[in-house]
C-alpha positions in Angstrom: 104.0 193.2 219.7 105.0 193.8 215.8 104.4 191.0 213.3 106.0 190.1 210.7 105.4 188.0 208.1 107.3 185.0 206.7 109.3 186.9 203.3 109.7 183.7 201.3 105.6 182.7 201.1 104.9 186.8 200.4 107.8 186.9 197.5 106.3 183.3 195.8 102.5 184.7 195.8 103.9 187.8 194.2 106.1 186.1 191.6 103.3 183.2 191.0 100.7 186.0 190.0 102.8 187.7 187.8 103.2 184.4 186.1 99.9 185.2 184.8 100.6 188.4 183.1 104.5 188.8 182.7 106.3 187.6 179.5 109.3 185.6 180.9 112.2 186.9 178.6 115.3 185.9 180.5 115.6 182.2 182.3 118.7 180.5 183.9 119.5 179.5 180.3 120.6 183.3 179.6 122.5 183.9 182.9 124.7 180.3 181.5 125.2 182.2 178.2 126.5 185.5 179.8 128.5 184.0 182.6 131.8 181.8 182.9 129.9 178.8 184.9 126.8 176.6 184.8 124.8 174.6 187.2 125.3 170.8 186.9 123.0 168.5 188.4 124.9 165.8 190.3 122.0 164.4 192.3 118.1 164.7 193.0 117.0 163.7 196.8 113.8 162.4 197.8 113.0 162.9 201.3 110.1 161.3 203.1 108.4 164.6 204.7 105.0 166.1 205.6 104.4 169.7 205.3 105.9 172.8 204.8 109.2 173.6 206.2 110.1 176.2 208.5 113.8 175.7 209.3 116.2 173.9 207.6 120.3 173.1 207.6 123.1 171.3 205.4 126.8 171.0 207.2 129.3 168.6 205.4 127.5 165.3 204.9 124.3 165.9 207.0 121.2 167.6 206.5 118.0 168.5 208.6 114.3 169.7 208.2 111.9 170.8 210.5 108.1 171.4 210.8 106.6 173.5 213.1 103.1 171.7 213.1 104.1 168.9 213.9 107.5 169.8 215.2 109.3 167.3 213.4 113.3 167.1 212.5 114.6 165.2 210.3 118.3 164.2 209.8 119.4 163.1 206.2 122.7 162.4 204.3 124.3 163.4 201.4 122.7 160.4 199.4 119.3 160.8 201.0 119.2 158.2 203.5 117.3 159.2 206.8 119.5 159.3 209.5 117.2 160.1 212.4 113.6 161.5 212.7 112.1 163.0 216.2 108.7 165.6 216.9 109.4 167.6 220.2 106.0 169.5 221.3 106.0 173.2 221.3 105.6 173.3 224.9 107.5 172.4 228.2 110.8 171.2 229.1 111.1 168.9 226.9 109.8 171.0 223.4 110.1 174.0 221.9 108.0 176.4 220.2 108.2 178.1 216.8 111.6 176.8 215.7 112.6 179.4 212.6 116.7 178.7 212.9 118.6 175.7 212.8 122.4 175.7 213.0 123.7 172.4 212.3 127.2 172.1 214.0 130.4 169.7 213.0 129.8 166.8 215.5 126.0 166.5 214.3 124.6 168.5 216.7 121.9 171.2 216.3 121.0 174.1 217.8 117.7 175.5 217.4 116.2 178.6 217.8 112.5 179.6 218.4 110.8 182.6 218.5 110.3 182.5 221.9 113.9 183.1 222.7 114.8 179.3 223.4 117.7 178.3 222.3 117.9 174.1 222.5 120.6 171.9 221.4 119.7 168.3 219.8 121.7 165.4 220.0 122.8 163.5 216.5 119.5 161.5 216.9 117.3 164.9 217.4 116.5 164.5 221.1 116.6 168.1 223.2 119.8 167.5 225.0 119.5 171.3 226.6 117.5 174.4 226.2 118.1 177.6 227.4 115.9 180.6 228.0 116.9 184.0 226.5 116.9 186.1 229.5 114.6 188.6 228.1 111.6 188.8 225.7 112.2 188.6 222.1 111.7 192.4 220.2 110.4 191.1 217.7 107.7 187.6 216.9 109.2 187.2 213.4 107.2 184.7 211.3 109.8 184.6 208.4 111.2 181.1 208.1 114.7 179.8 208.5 116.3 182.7 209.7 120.6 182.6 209.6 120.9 184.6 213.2 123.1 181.7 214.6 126.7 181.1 214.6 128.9 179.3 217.3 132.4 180.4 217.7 134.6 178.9 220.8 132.2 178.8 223.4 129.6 180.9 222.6 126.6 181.4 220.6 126.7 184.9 218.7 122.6 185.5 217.7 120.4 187.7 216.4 117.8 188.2 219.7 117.0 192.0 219.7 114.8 193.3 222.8 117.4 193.7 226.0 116.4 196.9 227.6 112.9 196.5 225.8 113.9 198.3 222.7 112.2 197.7 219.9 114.5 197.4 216.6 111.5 198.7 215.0 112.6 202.1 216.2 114.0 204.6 214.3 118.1 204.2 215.1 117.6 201.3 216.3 120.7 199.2 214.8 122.8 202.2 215.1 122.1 203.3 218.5 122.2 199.5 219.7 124.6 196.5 219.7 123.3 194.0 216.8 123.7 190.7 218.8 123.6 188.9 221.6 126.3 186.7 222.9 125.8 183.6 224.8 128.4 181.8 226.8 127.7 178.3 226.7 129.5 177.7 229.3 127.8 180.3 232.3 124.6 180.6 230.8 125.2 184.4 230.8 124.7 186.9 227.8 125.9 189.5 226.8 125.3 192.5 223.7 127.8 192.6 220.9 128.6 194.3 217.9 128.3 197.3 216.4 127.0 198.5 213.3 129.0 199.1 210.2 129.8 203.2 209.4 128.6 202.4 206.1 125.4 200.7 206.8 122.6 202.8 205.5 120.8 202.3 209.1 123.1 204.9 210.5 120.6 207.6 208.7 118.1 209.2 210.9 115.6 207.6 209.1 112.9 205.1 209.3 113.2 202.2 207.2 111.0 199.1 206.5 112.0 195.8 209.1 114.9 194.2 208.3 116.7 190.9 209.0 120.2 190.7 209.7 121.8 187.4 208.3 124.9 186.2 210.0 127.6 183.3 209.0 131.2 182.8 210.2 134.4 181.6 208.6 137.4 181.3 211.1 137.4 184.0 212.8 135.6 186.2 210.3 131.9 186.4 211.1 130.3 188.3 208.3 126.8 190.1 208.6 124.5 191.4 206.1 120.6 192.9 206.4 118.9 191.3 204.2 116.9 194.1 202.9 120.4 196.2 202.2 122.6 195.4 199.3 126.1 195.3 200.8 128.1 192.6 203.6 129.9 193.8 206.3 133.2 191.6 207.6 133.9 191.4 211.6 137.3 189.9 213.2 135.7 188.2 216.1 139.6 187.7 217.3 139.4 191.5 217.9 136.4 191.8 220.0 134.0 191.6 217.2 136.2 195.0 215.2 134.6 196.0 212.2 136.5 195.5 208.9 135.0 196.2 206.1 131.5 196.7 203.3 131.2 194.9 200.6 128.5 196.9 197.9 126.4 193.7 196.3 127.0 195.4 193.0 123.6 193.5 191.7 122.6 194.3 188.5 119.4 195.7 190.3 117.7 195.7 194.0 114.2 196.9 194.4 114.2 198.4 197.8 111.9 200.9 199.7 114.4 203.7 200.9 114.7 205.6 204.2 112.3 208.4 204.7 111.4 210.4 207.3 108.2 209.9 207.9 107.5 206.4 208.0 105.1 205.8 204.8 106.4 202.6 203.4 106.1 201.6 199.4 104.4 204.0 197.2 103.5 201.5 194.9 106.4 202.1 192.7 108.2 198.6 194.1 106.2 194.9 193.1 108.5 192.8 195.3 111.4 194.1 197.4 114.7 193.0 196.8 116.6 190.8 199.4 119.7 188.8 200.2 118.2 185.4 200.8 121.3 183.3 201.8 124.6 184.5 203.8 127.6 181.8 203.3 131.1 182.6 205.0 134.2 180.9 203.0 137.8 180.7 203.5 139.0 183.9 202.4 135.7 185.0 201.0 131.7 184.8 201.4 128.6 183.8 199.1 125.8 185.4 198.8 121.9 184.4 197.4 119.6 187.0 196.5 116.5 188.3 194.7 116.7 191.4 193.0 113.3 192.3 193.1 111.0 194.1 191.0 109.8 197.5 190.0 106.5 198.3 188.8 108.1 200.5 185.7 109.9 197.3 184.8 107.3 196.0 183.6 107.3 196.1 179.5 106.0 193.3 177.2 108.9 191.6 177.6 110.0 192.5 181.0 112.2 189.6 182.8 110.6 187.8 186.4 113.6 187.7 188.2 114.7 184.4 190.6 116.9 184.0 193.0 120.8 184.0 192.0 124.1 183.2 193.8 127.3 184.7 193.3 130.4 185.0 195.5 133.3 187.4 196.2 137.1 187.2 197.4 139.0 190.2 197.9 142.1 189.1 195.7 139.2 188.7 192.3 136.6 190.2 193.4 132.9 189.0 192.6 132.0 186.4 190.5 129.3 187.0 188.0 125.5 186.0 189.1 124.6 182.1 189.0 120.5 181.9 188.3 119.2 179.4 190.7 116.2 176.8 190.0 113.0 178.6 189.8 111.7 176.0 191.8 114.0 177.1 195.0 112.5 177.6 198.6 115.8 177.5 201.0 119.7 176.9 199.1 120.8 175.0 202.1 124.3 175.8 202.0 127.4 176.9 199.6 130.9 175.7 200.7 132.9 177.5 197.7 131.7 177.3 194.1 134.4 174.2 193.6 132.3 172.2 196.2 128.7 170.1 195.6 125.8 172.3 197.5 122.5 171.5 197.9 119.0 173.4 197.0 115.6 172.8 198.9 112.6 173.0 196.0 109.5 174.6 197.1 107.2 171.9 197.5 104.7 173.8 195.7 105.5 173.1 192.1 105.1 169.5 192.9 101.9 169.1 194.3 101.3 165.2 193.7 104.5 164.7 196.4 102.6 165.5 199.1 105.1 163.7 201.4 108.0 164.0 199.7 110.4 167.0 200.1 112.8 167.6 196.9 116.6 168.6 197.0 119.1 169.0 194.2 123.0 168.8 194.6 124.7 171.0 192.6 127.9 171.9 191.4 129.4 175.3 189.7 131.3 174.3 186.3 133.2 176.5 184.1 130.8 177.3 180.7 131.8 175.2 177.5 
C-alpha cells in the first residue's frame, strides 16, 4: 500500500521555515501594483470549530467543514450563521471513515468521499442519507486533504478512485495506459472507467514521475481536469462521451516541478517545494485556477521572493487574466464563481493560535486596480 502524504501541511512547514532565513521581497501588495485587479475584503466569518480541517466545500450560499477526528460537519451560510452540525463515526453503516472530498451539490446535499472508497450522501442537516461501496479497493490511501475528484453530472458521479483491475497509478504509464475515472450511476449502483488522458499530458512519456493528483470540476457539460503537479488544464465534452477538447499551458510565471526520468530517483535537491495547482474551478465559458509556484533552491538570493498561493482565470475569447496573490494566511480557497462574483478563503488556523475553536473565512471580491 503507497502513502502519501497530506501536500498542504508538507508545503506550510517548508514555507514556515524559510520564514526564518528568506528575505520576503515581493507580497500581495506587488502582484496589486503589476496587475489590473485587487482583493477587496467584503466580509470576515467566524465559525465555531475544533480542529484541523480535512475536507471542506462552498456552493452558492452554503458552506461545510469537516474533521476527521471527530468526524464532524458543519453547514454554514454566507453570513456565518450555522446551519446544521452532525459527527458520523468512522465506522459502520451509519459512518464513514477518512472523509478527504466533499462535494456540496445545489439542493444542499453533500456527497462525501473517503479514502476507503465510500462514497455517502448527507442530507441538508448532515445525516448519512446513503453510502455506497466502491466495488473495488482504492490504489492509492492518499492522506492529502480535500481532494477535488468529485463531480456529479445527470445521474452519475464522475471520480477520481484509481485501482480497478488492481493497478497501481503509481506505475510507470499508468494515466496513459488507463482510463482516469470512474463513473458511478446513481441510479444502478454500477460503475464504470472513463476518460482518457489528454495527447498533450506530459504522462503519456515512458517515464516515471513523482504521484500526482488529478483535480476535476465541471461547468455544463464541460468537465475540465488538471494534475495537480502538471502546469496545464485539459477541457472534456461530457455530451460526447467524455471527448477530449483541448490543453490549456498555465503559462505561470514559474513552476518548480521534479521532471520525468527514467529511473525513478526523485528530487535531486535542486527543488525546495514543488509547484502545484491547488484549486480547479469550472466557469461558464472558462475555468479558474489556484496555484503555488513553488520554489527552487538557486532562487534563493538575499532578496529572493517566498511565493503564496495565487489565482488567476482564463476564457478562450481573452485569454488568461494576470495572477491574483492570495492571503498568506490561506489553507483551502473554497470556491471561485467568476472573478465578478464574492468567493470565499479558508485561513489556516495556524496563524491564529489563540482561536483554538474558531475557524476563519474571508469573502472576497476581484476589483479593477485604481
Amino acid at each position: 500500500m503507497h502513502v502519501t502524504f497530506d501536500m498542504n501541511s508538507i508545503r506550510s512547514f517548508i514555507l514556515h521555515g524559510l520564514v526564518a532565513f528568506v528575505v520576503v521581497a515581493c507580497g500581495p501588495g506587488d502582484f496589486e501594483k503589476q496587475s489590473r485587479y485587487t482583493l477587496a475584503v467584503l466580509d470576515t466569518l467566524s465559525i465555531p470549530f475544533e480542529g484541523e480541517i480535512h475536507a471542506a466545500d462552498f456552493l452558492g450560499n452554503r458552506g461545510v467543514l469537516y474533521n476527521y477526528r471527530s468526524g464532524t460537519y458543519l453547514a454554514f451560510d454566507s453570513t456565518g450563521a450555522v446551519l446544521a452540525s452532525n459527527s458520523l463515526p468512522p465506522q459502520g453503516d451509519n459512518g464513514l471513515f477518512y472523509v478527504n472530498g466533499l462535494k456540496l451539490l445545489p439542493n444542499g446535499e453533500l456527497f462525501a468521499h473517503s479514502i476507503k472508497g465510500e462514497i455517502g450522501l448527507l442530507d441538508q442537516n448532515l445525516r448519512l442519507r446513503e453510502k455506497r461501496l466502491m466495488p473495488f479497493p482504492n490504489g492509492v490511501v492518499d492522506l492529502k486533504r480535500n481532494v477535488q475528484i468529485m463531480e456529479k453530472w445527470n445521474d452519475e458521479l464522475l471520480l477520481f478512485f484509481p485501482g480497478r483491475g488492481n493497478k497501481s497509478p503509481y506505475a510507470k504509464g499508468y494515466y496513459r495506459d488507463n482510463h482516469l475515472l470512474e463513473k458511478l450511476d446513481l441510479v444502478t449502483g454500477e460503475t464504470a472507467p472513463f476518460l482518457r488522458l489528454s495527447p498533450e499530458s506530459q504522462y503519456q512519456q515512458d517515464l516515471h514521475f513523482e504521484p500526482s493528483t488529478p483535480l476535476i470540476s465541471r461547468a455544463g457539460d464541460h468537465l475540465y481536469l488538471a494534475f495537480n503537479k502538471e502546469p496545464l488544464i485539459h477541457r472534456y465534452n461530457l455530451a460526447e462521451e467524455g471527448a477530449w477538447e483541448e490543453s490549456v499551458p498555465l503559462e505561470a510565471a514559474s513552476f518548480a516541478r521534479i521532471k520525468g526520468q527514467t529511473l525513478p530517483l526523485g528530487n535531486d535537491g535542486s527543488i525546495l517545494a514543488e509547484g502545484e495547482i491547488t484549486g480547479l474551478f469550472g466557469l461558464e465559458n472558462g475555468f479558474a485556477v489556484s496555484y503555488f509556484e513553488g520554489l527552487y533552491r538557486d532562487s534563493l538570493p538575499p532578496a529572493a521572493t517566498l511565493p503564496g498561493q495565487v489565482v488567476k482565470w482564463y476564457f478562450p475569447e481573452s485569454g488568461w487574466s494576470e495572477p491574483l496573490a492570495l492571503p498568506k494566511e490561506l489553507l483551502f480557497l473554497l470556491n471561485f464563481e467568476g472573478p465578478d462574483q464574492p468567493f470565499y478563503v479558508l485561513l489556516d488556523p495556524g496563524y491564529f493560535p489563540d482561536r483554538i475553536n474558531e475557524m476563519k473565512i474571508l469573502k472576497l471580491h476581484v476589483q479593477p486596480s485604481l
